[in-house]
C-alpha positions as CSV (number, residue, x, y, z in Angstrom):
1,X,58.5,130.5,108.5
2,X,57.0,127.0,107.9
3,X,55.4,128.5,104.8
4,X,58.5,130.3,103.4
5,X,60.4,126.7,104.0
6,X,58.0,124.9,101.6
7,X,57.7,127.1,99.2
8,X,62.1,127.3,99.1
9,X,61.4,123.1,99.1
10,X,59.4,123.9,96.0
11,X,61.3,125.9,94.2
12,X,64.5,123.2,94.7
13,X,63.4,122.2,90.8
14,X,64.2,125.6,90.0
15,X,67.6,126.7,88.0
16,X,68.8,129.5,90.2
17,X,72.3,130.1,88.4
18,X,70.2,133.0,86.8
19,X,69.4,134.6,89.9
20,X,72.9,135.6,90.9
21,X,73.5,137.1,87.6
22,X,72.5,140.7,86.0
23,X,71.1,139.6,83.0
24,X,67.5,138.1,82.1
25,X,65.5,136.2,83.8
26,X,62.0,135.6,85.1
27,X,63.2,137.4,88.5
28,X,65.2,139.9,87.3
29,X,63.5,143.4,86.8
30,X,63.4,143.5,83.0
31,X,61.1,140.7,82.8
32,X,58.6,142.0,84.9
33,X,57.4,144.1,81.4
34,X,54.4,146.5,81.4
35,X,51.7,146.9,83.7
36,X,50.1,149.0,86.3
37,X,51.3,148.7,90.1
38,X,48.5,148.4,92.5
39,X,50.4,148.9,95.8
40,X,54.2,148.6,97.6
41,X,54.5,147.8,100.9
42,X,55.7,149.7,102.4
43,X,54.2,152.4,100.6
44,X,57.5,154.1,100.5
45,X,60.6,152.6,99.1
46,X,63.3,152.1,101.6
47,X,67.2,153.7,100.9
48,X,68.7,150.0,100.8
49,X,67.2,149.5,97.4
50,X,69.9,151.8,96.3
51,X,72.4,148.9,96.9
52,X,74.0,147.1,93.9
53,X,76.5,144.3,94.8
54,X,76.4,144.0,98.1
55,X,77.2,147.2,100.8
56,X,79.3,146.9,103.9
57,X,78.5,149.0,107.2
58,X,79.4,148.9,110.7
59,X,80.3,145.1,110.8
60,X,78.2,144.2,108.3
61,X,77.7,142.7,104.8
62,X,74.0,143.6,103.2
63,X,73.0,141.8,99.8
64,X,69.5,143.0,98.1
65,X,67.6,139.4,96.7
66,X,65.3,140.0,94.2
67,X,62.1,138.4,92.2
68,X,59.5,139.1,89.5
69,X,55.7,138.1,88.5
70,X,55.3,135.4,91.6
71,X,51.6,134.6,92.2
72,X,51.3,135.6,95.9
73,X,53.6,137.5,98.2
74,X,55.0,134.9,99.8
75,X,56.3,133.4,96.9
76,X,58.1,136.4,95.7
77,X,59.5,137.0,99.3
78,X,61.1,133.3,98.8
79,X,62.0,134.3,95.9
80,X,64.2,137.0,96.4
81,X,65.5,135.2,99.6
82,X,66.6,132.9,97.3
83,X,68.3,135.4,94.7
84,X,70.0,137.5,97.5
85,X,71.3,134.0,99.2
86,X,72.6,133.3,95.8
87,X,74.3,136.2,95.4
88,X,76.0,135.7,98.5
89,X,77.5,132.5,97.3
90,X,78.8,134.3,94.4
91,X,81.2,136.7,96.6
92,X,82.9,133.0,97.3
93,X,82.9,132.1,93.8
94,X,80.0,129.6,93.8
95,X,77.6,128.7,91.2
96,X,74.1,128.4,92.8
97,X,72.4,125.0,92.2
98,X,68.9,123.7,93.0
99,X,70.4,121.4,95.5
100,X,70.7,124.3,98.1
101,X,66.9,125.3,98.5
102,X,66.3,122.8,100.9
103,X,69.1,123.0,102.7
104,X,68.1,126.9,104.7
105,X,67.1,126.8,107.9
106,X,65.5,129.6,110.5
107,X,66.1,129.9,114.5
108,X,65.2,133.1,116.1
109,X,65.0,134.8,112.9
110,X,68.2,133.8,112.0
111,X,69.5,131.5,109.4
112,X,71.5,128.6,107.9
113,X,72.2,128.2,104.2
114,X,74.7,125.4,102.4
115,X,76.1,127.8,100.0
116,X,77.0,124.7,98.1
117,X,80.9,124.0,98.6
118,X,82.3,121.3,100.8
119,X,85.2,121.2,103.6
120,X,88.2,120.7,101.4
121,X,89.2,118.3,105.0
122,X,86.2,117.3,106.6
123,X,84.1,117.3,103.7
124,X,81.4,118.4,105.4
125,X,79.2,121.2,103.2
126,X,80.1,125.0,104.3
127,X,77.0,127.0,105.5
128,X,76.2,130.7,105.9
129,X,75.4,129.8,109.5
130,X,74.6,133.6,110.7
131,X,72.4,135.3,108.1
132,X,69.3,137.9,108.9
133,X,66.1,139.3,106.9
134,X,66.7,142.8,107.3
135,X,63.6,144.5,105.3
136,X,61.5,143.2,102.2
137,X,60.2,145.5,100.0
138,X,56.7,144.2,98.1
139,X,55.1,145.4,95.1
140,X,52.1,144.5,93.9
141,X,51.1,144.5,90.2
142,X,48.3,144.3,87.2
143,X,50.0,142.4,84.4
144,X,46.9,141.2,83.4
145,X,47.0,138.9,86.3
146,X,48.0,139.7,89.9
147,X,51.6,139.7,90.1
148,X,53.8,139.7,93.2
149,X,57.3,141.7,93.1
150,X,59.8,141.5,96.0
151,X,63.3,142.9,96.8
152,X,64.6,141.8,100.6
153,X,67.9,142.7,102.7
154,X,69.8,139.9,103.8
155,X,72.3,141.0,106.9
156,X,75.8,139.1,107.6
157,X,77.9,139.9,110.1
158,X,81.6,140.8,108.7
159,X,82.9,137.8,111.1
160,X,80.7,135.2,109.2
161,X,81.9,136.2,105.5
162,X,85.7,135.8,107.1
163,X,84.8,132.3,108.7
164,X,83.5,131.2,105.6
165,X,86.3,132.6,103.6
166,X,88.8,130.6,105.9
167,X,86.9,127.4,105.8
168,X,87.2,127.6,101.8
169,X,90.7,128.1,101.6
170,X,91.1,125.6,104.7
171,X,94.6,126.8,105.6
172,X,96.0,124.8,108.4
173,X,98.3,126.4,111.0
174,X,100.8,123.9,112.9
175,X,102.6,123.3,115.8
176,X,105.3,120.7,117.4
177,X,105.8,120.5,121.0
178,X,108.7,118.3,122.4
179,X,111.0,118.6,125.2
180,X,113.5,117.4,123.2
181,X,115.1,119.9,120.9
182,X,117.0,117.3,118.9
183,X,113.6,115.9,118.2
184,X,112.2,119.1,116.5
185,X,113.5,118.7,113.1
186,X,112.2,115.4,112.5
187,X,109.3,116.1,113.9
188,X,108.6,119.1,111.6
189,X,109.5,117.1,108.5
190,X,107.1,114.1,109.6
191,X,104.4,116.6,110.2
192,X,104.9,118.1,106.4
193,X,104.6,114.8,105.0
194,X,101.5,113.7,107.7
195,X,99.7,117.0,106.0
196,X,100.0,115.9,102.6
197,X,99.0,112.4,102.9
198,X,95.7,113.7,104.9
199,X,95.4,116.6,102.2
200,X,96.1,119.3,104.4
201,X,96.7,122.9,103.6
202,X,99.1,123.5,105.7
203,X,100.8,126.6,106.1
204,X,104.8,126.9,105.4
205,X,106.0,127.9,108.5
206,X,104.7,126.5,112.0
207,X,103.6,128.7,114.7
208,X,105.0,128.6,118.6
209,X,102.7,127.0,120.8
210,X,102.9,126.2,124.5
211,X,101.7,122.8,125.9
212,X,99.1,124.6,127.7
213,X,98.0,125.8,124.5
214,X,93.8,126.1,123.6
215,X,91.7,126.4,120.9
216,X,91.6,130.3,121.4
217,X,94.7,130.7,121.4
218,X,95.4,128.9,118.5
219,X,92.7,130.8,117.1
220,X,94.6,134.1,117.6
221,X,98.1,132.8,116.7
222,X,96.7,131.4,113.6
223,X,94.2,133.9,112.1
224,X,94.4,133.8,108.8
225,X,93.7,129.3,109.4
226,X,90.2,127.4,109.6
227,X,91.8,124.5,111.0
228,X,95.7,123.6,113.2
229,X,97.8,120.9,113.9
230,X,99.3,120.2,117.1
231,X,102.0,117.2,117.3
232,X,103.0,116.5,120.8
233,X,105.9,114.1,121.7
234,X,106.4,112.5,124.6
235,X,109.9,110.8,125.5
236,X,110.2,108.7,128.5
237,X,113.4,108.6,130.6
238,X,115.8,106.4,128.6
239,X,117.1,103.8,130.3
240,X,120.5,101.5,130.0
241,X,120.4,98.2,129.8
242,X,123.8,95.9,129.7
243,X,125.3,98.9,127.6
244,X,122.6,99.6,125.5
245,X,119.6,102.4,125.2
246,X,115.6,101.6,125.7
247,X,113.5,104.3,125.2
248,X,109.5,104.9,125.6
249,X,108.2,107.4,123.3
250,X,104.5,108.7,123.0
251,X,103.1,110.6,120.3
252,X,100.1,112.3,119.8
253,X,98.0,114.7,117.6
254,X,95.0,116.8,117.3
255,X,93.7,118.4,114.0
256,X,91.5,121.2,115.1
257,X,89.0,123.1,113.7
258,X,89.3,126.9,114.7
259,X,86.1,128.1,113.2
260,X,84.1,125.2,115.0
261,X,86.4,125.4,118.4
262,X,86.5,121.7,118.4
263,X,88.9,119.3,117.3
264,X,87.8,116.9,114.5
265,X,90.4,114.1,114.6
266,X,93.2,113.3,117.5
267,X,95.6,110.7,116.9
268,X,97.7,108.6,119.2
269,X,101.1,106.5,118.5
270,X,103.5,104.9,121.1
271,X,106.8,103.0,120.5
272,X,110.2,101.8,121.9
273,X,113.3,102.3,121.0
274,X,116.6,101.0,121.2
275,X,120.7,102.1,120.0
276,X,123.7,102.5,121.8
277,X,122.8,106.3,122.9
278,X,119.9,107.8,124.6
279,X,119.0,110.3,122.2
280,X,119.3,107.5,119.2
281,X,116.8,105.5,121.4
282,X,114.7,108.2,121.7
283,X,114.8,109.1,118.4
284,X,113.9,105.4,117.2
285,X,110.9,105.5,119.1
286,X,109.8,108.6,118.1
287,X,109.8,107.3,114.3
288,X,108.3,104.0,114.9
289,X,105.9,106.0,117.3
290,X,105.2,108.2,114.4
291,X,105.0,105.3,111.9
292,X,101.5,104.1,113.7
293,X,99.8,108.0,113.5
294,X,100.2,107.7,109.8
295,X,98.7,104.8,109.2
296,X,95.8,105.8,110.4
């Protein structure tokens, strides 16, 4: 693997936009022009060469990478690594730079790959983090030099293309918890406006959530989301002074990322409040409260 990671190092000068395409190229198959093919290996062609596009198949995503008139094997094996990674980018609308060669990475045979886009929230890039070699196929040619052609099968499961798809679109699902029902539709409002001053993509409607909620749970309620929002408020017993309300209100707030099971930013706010009712001194230290998570 060491070898194959300099060689894709190497090859980061390269334009690869013309891998992920059909048309010319020196990779594609109608540059490879006339010559007399010495050996394949193996000596037979496997069925998965059959494959144009991509083919799904029992949870599965497989994507055929292909290169042309390398010098040694090993090369053209990058190669096509390289042209089957780039056309796995494509399925999510990216344009394949130079920028990602360096960026793939192997453990136990399988794979990392930037494919290029970043976190629309975290901006942190988005990775094919579970890819596989499945098969290469290797011919070797006399073109008046040795030349090297390759075609390899790259395996991703069908839950990696989803995660990927969700961290994209970075939909956010949501959720207020309050003991407080006359709390709930400020709360909801405030959370609108918290989501587009953080750019968040949040979803119209929130979801139900218990306070012993967790991330897989979230996960489930929210499936279609890469990332949720949690706002929990909590009121102290109000109190009266003299004829007047106090009231202690803490707020707090995790943005979560579903496809990482972690959450990314909490956020914390407490306040008191004062008026001539409870609920109105509960209510004005649940904006004040909320006044301190959004300026942060």
């Amino acid at each position: 693997m060491t070898r194959i990671a300099t060689l894709l190092m190497t090859l980061s000068a390269l334009c690869l936009i013309s891998c992920a395409s059909t048309g010319g190229g020196e990779d594609s198959p109608a540059a490879s022009g006339p010559g007399k093919m010495l050996e394949s290996n193996p000596a037979a062609k496997p069925e998965w060469l059959s494959i144009t596009g991509y083919a799904q198949k029992m949870g599965n995503w497989y994507f055929v990478g292909e290169s042309s008139k390398s010098r040694t094997e090993e090369d053209a094996r990058a190669k096509g690594l390289l042209n089957g990674l780039a056309q796995i980018s494509s399925q999510f609308g990216v344009k394949v730079s130079s920028e990602l060669v360096s960026k793939e990475q192997e453990s136990n045979g399988n794979y990392s790959y930037d494919i290029g886009v970043k976190n629309k929230l975290t901006g942190a890039p988005i990775r094919i983090k579970d890819y596989k070699l499945d098969g290469a196929y290797i011919e070797k040619w006399d073109r008046g030099a040795v030349e090297f052609d390759a075609k390899v099968l790259i395996k991703v499961p069908d839950e990696e293309i989803a995660r990927i798809r969700k961290e994209i679109d970075a939909l956010c699902g949501w959720a207020v918890i309050t003991p407080r029902p006359e709390l709930m539709g400020d709360a909801m409002r405030l959370v609108k406006e918290f989501a587009q001053v953080k750019k968040f993509n949040l979803k119209p409607d929130a979801d139900p959530v218990a306070e012993s909620y967790t991330i897989e749970t979230l996960a489930q309620k929210a499936d279609d989301s890469a990332f949720f929002l949690v706002l929990k408020v909590k009121p102290g017993e109000p109190k009266s002074v003299e004829g007047e309300w106090y009231a202690d209100v803490a707020v707090e707030a995790e943005y979560i990322s579903l496809t990482e099971n972690k959450v990314i930013r909490p956020y914390s706010g407490s306040a008191r409040g004062a008026a001539y009712s409870d609920k109105d001194a509960v209510k004005n230290a649940f904006l004040k409260a909320f006044d301190e998570i959004m300026a942060q």
